[in-house]
N, CA, C and O atoms as a GROMACS GRO file, in nm:
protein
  272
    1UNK      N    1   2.783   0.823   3.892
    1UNK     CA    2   2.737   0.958   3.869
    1UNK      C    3   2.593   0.968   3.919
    1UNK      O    4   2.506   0.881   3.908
    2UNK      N    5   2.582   1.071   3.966
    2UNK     CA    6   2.444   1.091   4.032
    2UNK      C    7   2.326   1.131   3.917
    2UNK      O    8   2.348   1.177   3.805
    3UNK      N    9   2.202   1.103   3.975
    3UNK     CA   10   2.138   1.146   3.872
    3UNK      C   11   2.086   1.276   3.823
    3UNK      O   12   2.008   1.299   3.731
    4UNK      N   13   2.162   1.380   3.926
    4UNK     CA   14   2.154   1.513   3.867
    4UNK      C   15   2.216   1.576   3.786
    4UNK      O   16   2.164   1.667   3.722
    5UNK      N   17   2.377   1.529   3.770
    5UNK     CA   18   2.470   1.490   3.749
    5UNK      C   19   2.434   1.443   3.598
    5UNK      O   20   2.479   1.506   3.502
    6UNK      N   21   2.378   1.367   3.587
    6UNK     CA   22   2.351   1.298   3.476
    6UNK      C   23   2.269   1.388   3.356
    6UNK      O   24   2.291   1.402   3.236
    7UNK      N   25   2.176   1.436   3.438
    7UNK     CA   26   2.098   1.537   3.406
    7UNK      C   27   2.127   1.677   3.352
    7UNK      O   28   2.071   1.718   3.250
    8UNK      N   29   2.218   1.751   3.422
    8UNK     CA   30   2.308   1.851   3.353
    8UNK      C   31   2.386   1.767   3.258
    8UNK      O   32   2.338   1.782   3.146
    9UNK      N   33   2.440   1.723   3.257
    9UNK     CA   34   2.528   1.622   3.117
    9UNK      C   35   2.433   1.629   3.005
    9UNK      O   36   2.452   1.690   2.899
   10UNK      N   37   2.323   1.558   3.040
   10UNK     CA   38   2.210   1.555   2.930
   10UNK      C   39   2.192   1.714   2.876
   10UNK      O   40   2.221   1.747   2.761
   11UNK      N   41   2.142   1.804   2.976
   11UNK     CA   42   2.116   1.926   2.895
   11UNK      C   43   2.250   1.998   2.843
   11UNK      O   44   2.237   2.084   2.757
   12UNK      N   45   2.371   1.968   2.889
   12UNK     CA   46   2.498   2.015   2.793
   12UNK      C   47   2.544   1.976   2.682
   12UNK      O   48   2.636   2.028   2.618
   13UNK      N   49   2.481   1.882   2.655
   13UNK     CA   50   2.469   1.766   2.506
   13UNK      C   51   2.369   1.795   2.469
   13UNK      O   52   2.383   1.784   2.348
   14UNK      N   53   2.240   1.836   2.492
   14UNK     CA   54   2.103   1.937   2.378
   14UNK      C   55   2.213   2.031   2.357
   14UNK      O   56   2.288   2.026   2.260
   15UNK      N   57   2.221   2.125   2.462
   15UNK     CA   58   2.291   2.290   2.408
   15UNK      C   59   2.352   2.230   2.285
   15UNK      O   60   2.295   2.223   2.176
   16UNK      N   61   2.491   2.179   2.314
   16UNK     CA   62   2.588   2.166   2.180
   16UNK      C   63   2.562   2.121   2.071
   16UNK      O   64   2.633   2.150   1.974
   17UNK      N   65   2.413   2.011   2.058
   17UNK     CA   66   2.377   1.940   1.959
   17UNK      C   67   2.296   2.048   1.908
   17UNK      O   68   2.266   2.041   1.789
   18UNK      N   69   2.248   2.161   1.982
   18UNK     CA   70   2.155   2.221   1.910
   18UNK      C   71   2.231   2.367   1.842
   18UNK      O   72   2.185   2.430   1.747
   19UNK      N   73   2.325   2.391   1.900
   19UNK     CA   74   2.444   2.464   1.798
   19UNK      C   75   2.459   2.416   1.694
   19UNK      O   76   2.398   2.443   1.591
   20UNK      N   77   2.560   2.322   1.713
   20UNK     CA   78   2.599   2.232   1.593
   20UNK      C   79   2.509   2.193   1.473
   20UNK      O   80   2.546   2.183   1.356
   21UNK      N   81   2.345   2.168   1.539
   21UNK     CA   82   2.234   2.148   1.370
   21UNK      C   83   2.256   2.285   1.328
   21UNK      O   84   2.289   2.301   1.211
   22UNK      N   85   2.241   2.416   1.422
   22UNK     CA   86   2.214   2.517   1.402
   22UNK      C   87   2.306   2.547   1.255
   22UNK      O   88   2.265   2.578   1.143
   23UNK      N   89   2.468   2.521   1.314
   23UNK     CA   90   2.554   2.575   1.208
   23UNK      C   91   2.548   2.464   1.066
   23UNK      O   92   2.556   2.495   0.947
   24UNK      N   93   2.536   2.355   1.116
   24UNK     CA   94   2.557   2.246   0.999
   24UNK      C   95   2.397   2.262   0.898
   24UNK      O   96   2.400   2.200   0.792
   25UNK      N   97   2.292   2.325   0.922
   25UNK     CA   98   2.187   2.354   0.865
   25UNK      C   99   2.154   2.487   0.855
   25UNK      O  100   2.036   2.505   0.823
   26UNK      N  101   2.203   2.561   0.869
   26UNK     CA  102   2.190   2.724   0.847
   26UNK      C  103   2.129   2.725   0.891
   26UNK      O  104   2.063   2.772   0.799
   27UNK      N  105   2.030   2.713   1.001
   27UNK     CA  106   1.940   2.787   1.067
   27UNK      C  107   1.964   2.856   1.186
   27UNK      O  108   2.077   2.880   1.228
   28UNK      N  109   1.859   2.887   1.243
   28UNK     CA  110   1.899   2.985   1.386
   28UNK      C  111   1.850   2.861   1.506
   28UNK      O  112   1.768   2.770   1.510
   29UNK      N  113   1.954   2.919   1.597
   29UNK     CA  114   1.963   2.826   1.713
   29UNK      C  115   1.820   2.779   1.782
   29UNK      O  116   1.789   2.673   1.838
   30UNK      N  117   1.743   2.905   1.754
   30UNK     CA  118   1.583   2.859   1.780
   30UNK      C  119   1.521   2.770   1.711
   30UNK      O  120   1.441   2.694   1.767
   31UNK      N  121   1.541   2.763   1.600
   31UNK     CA  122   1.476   2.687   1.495
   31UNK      C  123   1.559   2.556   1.518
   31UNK      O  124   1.497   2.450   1.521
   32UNK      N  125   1.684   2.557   1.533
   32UNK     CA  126   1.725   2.421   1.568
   32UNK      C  127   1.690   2.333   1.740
   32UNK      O  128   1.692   2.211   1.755
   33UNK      N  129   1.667   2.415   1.828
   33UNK     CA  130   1.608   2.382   1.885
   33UNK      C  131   1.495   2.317   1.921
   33UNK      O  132   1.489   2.222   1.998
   34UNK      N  133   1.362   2.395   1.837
   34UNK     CA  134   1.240   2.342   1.799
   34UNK      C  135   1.265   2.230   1.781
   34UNK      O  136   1.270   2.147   1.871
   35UNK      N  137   1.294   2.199   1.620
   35UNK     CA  138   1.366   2.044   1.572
   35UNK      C  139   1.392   1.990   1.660
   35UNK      O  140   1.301   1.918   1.701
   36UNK      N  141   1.534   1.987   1.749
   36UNK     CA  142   1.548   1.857   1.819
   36UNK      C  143   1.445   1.814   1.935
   36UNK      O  144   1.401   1.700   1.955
   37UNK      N  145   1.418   1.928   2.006
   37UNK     CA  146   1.287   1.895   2.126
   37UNK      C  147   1.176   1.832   2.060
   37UNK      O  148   1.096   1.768   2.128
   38UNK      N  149   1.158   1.844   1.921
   38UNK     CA  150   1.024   1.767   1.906
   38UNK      C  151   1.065   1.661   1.837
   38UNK      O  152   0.982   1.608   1.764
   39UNK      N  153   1.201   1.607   1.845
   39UNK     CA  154   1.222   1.490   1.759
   39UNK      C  155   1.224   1.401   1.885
   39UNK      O  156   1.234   1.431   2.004
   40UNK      N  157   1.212   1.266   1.811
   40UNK     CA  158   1.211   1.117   1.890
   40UNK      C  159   1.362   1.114   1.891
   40UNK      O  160   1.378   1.024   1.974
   41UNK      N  161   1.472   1.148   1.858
   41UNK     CA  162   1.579   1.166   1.909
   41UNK      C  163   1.624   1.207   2.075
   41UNK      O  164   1.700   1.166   2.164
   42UNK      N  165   1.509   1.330   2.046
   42UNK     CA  166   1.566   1.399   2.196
   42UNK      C  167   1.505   1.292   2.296
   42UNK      O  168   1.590   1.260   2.380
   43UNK      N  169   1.373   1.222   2.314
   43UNK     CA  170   1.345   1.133   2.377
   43UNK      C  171   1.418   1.030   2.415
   43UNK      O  172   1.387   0.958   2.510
   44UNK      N  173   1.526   1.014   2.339
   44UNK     CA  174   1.601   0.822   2.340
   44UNK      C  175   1.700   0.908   2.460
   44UNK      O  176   1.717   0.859   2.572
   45UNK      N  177   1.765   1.050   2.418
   45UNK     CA  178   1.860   1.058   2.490
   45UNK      C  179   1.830   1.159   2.641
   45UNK      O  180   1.912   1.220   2.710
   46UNK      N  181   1.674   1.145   2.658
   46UNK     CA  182   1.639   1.152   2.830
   46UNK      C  183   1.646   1.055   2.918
   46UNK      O  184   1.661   1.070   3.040
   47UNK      N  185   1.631   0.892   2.823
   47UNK     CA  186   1.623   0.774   2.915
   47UNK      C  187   1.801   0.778   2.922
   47UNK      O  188   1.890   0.762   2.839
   48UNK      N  189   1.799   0.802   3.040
   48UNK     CA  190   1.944   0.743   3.078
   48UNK      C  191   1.955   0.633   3.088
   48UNK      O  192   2.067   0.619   3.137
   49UNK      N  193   1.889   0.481   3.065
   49UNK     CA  194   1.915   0.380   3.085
   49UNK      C  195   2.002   0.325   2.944
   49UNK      O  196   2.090   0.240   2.931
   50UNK      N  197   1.947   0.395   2.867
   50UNK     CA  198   2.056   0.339   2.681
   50UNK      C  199   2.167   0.440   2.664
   50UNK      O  200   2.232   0.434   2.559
   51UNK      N  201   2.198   0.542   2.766
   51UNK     CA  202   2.343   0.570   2.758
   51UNK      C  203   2.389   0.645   2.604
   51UNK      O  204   2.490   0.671   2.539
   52UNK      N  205   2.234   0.661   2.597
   52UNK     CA  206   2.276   0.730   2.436
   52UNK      C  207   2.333   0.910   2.496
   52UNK      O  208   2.370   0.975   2.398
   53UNK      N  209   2.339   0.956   2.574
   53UNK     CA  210   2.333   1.078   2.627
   53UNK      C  211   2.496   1.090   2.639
   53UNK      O  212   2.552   1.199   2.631
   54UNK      N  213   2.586   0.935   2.665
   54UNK     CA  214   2.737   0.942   2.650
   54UNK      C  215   2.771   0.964   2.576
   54UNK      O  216   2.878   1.024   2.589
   55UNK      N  217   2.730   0.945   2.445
   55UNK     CA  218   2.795   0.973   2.312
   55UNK      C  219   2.828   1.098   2.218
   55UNK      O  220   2.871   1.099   2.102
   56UNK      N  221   2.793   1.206   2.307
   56UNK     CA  222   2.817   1.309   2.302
   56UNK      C  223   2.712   1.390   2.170
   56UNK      O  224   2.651   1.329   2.082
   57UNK      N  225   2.716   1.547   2.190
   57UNK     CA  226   2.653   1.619   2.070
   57UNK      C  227   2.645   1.560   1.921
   57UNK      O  228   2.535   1.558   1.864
   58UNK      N  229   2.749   1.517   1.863
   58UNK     CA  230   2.732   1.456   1.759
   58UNK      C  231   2.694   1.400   1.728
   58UNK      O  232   2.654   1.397   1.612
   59UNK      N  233   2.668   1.259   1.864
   59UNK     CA  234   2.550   1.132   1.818
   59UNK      C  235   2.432   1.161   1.822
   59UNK      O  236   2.356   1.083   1.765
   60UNK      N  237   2.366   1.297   1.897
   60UNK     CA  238   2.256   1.299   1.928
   60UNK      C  239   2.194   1.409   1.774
   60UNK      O  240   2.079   1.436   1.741
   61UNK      N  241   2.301   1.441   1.723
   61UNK     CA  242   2.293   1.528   1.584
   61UNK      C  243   2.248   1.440   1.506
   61UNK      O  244   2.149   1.451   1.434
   62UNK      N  245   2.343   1.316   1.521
   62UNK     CA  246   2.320   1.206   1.392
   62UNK      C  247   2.203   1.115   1.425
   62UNK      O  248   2.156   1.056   1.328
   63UNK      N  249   2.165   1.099   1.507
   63UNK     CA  250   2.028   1.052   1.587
   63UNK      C  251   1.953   1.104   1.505
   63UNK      O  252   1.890   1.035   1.424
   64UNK      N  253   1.945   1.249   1.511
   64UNK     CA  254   1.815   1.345   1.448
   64UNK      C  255   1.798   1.329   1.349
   64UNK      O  256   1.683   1.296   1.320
   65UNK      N  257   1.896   1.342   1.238
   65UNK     CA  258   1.910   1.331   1.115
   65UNK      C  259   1.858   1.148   1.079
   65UNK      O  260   1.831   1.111   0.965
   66UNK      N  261   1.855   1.089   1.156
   66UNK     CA  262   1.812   0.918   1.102
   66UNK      C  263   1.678   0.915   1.127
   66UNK      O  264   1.602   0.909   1.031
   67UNK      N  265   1.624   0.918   1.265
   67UNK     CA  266   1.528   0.904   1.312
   67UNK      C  267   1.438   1.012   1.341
   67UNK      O  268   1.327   0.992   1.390
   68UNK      N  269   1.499   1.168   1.302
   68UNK     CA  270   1.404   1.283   1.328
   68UNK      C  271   1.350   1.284   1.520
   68UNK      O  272   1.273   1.370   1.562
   0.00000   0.00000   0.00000
């Protein structure tokens, strides 16, 4: 996979992860947004080298919730 490729993947896994806090925490999609962009979560899953970005919206949900 190319690395642009990779890159849209990555930002289609924020979008959904940032729905998903949205609904699983009552807040608004903005506010869940904020949250994950400023968590050390969203950082692990820009390095494409730990492949955390495969594991789809949910891991990167449960990411947030451990490590903020």
């Amino acid at each position: 996979m190319t690395s642009e490729r990779i890159n849209l993947t990555v930002d289609l896994v924020i979008c959904m992860a940032i729905k998903d806090l949205a609904r699983e925490l009552n807040i608004s999609e903005n506010e869940a947004r904020d949250r994950i962009m400023a968590s050390k979560a969203v950082e692990l899953i820009f390095d494409q080298d730990n492949n955390v970005w495969t594991e789809g919206p949910d891991a990167l949900v449960d990411l947030y919730k451990e490590i903020g």
